[in-house]
C-alpha positions in Angstrom: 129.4 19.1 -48.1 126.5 20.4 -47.0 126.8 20.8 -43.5 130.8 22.5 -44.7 129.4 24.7 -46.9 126.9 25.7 -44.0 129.8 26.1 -41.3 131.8 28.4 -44.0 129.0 30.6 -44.0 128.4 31.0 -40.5 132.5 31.7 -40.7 132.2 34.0 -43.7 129.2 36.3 -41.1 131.5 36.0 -38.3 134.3 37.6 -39.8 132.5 40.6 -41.0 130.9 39.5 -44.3 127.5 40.2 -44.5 126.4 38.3 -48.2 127.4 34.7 -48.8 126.7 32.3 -52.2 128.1 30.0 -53.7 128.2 28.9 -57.8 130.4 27.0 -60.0 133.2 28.4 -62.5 130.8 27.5 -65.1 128.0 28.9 -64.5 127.9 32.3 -66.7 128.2 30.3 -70.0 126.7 34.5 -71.8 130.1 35.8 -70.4 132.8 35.4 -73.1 130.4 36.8 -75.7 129.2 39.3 -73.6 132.8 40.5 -72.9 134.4 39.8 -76.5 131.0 42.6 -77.8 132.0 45.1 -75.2 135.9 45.3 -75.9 134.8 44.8 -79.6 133.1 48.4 -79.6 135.5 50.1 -77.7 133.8 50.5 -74.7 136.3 49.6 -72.7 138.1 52.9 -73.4 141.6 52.9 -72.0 141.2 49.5 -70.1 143.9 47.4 -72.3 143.3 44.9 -69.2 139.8 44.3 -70.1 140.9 42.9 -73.4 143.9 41.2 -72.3 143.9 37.6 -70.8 139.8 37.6 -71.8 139.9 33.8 -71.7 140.1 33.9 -68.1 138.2 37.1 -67.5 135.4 35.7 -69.7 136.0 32.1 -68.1 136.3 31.4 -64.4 136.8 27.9 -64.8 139.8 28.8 -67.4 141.2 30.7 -64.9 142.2 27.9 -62.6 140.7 24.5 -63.5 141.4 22.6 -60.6 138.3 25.0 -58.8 135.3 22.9 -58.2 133.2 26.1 -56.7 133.5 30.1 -56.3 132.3 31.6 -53.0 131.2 35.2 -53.6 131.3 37.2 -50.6 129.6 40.6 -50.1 130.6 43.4 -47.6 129.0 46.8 -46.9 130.7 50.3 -47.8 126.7 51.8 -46.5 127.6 55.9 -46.3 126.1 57.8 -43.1 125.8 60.9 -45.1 123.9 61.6 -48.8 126.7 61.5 -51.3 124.4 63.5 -53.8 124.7 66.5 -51.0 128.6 68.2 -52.0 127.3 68.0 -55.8 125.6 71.3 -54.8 128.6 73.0 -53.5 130.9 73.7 -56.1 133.7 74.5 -54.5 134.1 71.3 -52.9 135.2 68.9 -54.2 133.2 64.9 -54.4 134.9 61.8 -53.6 133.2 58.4 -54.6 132.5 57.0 -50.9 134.3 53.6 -51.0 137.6 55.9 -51.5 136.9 58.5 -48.2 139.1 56.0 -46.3 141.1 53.1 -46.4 141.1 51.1 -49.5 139.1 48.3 -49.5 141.3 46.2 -51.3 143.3 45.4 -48.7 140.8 45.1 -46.2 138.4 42.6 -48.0 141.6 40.4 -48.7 142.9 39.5 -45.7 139.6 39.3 -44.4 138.7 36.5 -47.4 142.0 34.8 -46.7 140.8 34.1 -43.1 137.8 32.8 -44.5 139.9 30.5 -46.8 142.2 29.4 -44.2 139.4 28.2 -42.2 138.0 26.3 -45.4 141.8 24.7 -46.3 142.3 23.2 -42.7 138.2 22.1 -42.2 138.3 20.9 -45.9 141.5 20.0 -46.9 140.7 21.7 -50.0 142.9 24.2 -52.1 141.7 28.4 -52.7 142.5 31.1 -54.4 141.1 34.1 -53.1 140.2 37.8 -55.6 139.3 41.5 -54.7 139.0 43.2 -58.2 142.5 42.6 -58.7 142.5 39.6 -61.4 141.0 39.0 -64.5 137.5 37.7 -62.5 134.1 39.7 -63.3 133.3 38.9 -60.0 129.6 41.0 -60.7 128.3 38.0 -62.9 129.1 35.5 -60.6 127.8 37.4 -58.1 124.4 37.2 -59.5 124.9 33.5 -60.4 125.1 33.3 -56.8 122.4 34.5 -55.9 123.3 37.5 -53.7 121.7 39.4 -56.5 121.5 40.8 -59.9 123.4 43.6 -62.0 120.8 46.6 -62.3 120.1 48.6 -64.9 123.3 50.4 -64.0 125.5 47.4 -64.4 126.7 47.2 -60.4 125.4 44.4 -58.2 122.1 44.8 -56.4 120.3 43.2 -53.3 117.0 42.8 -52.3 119.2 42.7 -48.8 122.2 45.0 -49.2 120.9 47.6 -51.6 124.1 48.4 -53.4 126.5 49.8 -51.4 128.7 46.9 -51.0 132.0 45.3 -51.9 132.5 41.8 -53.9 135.0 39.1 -53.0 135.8 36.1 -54.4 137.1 32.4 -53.3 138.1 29.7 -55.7 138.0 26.7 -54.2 138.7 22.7 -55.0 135.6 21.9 -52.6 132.5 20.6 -54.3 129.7 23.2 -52.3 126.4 23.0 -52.9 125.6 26.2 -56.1 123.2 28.5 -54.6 119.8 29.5 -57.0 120.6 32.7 -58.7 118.6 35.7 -58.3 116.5 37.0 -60.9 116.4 40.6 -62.2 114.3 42.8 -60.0 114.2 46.7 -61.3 111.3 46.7 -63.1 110.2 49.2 -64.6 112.7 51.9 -62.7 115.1 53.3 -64.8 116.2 56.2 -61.4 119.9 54.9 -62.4 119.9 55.9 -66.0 118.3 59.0 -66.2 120.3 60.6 -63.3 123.9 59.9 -65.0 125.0 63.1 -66.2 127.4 61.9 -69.1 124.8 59.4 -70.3 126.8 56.6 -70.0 124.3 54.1 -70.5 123.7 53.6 -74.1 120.7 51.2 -73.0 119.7 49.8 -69.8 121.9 47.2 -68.5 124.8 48.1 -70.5 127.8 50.9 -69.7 130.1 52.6 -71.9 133.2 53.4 -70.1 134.4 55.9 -72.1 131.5 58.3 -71.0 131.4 57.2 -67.3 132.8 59.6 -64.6 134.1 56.8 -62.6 136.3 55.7 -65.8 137.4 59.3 -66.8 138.5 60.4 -63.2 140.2 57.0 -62.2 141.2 54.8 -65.3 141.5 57.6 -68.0 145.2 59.1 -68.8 146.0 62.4 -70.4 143.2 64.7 -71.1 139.6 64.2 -70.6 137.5 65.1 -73.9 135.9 68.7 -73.5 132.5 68.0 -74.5 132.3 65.6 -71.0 134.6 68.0 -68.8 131.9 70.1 -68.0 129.4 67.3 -66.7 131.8 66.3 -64.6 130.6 69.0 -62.5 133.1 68.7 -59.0 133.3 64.7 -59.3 137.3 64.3 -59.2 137.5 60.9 -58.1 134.4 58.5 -58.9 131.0 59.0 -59.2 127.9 57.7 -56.6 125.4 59.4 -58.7 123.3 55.4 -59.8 124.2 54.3 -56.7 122.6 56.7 -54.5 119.4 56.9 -56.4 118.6 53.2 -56.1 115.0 52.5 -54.4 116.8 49.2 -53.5 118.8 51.3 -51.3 116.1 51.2 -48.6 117.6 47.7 -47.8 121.1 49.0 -47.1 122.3 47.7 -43.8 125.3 49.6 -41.9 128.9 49.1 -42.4 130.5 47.4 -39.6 134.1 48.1 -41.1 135.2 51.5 -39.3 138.2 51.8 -41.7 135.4 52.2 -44.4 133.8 55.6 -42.5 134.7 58.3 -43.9 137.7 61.0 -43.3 136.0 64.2 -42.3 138.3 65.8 -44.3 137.5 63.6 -47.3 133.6 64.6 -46.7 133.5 67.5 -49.0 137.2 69.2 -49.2 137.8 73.0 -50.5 139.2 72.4 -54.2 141.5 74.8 -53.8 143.3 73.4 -51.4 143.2 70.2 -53.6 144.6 72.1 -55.7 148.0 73.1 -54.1 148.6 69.4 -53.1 152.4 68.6 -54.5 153.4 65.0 -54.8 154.6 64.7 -51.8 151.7 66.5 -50.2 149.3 63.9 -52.2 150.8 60.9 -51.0 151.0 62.0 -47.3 146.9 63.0 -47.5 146.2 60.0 -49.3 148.5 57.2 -47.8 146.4 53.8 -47.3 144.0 55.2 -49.5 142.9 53.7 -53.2 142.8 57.2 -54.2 146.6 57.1 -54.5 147.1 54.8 -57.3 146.0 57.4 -59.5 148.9 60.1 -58.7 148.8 63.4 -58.3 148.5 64.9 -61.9 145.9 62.8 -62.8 144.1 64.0 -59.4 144.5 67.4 -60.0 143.7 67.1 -63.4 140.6 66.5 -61.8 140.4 69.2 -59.6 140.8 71.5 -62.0 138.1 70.2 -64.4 136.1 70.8 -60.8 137.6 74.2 -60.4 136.3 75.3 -64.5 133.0 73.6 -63.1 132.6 75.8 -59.9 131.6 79.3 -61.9 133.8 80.4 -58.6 136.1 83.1 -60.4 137.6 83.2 -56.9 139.4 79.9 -57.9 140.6 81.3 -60.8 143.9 81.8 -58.8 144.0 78.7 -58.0 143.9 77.4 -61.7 145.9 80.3 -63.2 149.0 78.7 -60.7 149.6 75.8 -62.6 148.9 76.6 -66.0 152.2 75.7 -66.5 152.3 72.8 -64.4 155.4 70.1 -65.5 152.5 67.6 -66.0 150.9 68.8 -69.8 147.4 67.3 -68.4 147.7 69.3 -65.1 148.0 72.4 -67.6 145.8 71.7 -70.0 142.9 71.3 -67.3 144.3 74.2 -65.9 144.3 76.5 -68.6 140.8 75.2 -69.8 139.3 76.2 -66.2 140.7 79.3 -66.3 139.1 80.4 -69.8 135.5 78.6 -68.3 135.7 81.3 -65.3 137.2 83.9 -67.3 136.8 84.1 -70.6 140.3 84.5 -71.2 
């Protein structure tokens, strides 16, 4: 098992993966406490998921007790431009960087099912492979791994990837040899927590949802509560902000997937041209994209929190047009942004 667990890395590296490690389905015995605390204070937010099925989220070897071993697998998103940059132009508009091009999810699958392939005819064995799809919190296992530890801003860092990078996961009957797991290295830096602008971080090493841009632009329906629209700032899908501001990011290597470069036009786009996007018009500018899933009211939703953000009153137009928008959370952004650059 050994020398197989040995040949799947070198096959994980050749198809694109550049983080390999290997643990059992046991081996985060903290996690259903851990999870049952955070959905027992609400931090969760709208994230029904989180509490549903928590036997297998909390439990990997629940999930499918046939597996003998998980497999994480780590790719690299790295950007080629500071994401922190577009914060300081206010009338453009900040995507999260995964999301400038083609989703990931798609792209880390099929590449993990030709890793598992390879593993099911060399082995004989049976997978299941996961990209962030199923109830697997594929960051703790991760770290039980030993590709590297959850920071003080919850994500996954490495002493060799920094943390711009992708997790996947493969479930396998094989019996491979668990790698060590890699103990907490940030110190005394707390660069993640001081820079989040809706302090979302109660304490280090922990993450209320319900205060964290990321949540509210992506996973939050209806209206987002005033006293956080404002720090928002022109974030309308994700925020990079603990992500950039990693020292561990000195480490980073390059991304070799060109599908994850980004769309110049995804960069730093005018918000008022965001703002006229139409459902058709959304689909067609975000088509392969995992920006899509969201739909277009809740998109522009967050456009216009952008647009009340911008203290542009040259975009006031632009917000005024769909105050009465079909979509009551289109016009309710859209009537708050117009009274931020107004007054009216």
């Amino acid at each position: 098992m050994t020398d197989l667990k040995a040949q799947l890395k070198a096959k994980a590296l050749e198809e694109g993966f550049a983080g390999f490690g290997v643990c059992r389905p046991d081996a985060v015995p903290a996690l259903p406490p851990r999870l049952q605390h955070y959905v027992d204070e609400g931090r969760h937010g709208q994230m029904a998921w989180m509490a549903e099925r928590m036997t297998w989220r909390s439990n990997p070897a629940a999930l499918w007790p046939e597996a003998r071993s998980v497999v994480m697998l780590a790719e690299p998103y790295t950007p080629e431009h500071d994401p922190l940059e577009v914060l300081h132009q206010r009338d453009r508009a900040a995507i999260s960087v995964y999301a400038q091009n083609r989703d990931y999810h798609d792209i880390v699958k099929k590449r993990l099912k030709r890793v598992g392939r390879w593993l099911v005819d060399t082995a004989g064995c049976e997978i299941k492979v996961f990209v962030d799809t199923a109830p697997v919190m594929e960051k703790p296992l991760a770290a039980a791994a030993g590709l590297g530890w959850q920071g003080k801003h919850t994500n996954l860092l490495s002493r060799d990837l920094g943390n711009w990078f992708f997790l996947g996961a493969i479930f396998t009957t094989a019996a491979l040899e668990p790698d060590p797991p890699e103990a907490e290295k940030c110190g005394s830096c707390t660069a993640c927590l001081d820079i989040c602008p809706t302090d979302a971080f109660p304490a280090p090493f922990q993450l209320d949802a319900r205060r964290c841009i990321s949540y509210l632009t992506i996973e939050h329906k209806g209206p987002v509560p005033e006293e956080l629209r404002a720090r928002m700032g022109n974030r309308i899908y994700g925020c990079d902000d603990c992500l950039a501001v990693c020292p561990w990011n000195k480490f980073a290597v390059a991304a070799r997937e060109m599908r994850y470069a980004a769309r110049p036009e995804l960069v730093a786009p005018e918000l008022a041209e965001l703002g006229r996007l139409d459902d058709p018009a959304f689909r067609a500018l975000f088509s392969g994209s995992p920006i899509k899933r969201i739909g277009r009211d809740r998109f522009v939703r967050n456009v216009l929190y952008a647009i009340g953000n911008s203290g542009d009153v040259a975009l006031a137009d632009a917000a005024r047009a769909l105050c009465d928008d079909p979509a009551e959370e289109v016009a309710d952004a859209a009537r708050w942004a117009v009274e931020r650059l107004t007054g009216t």
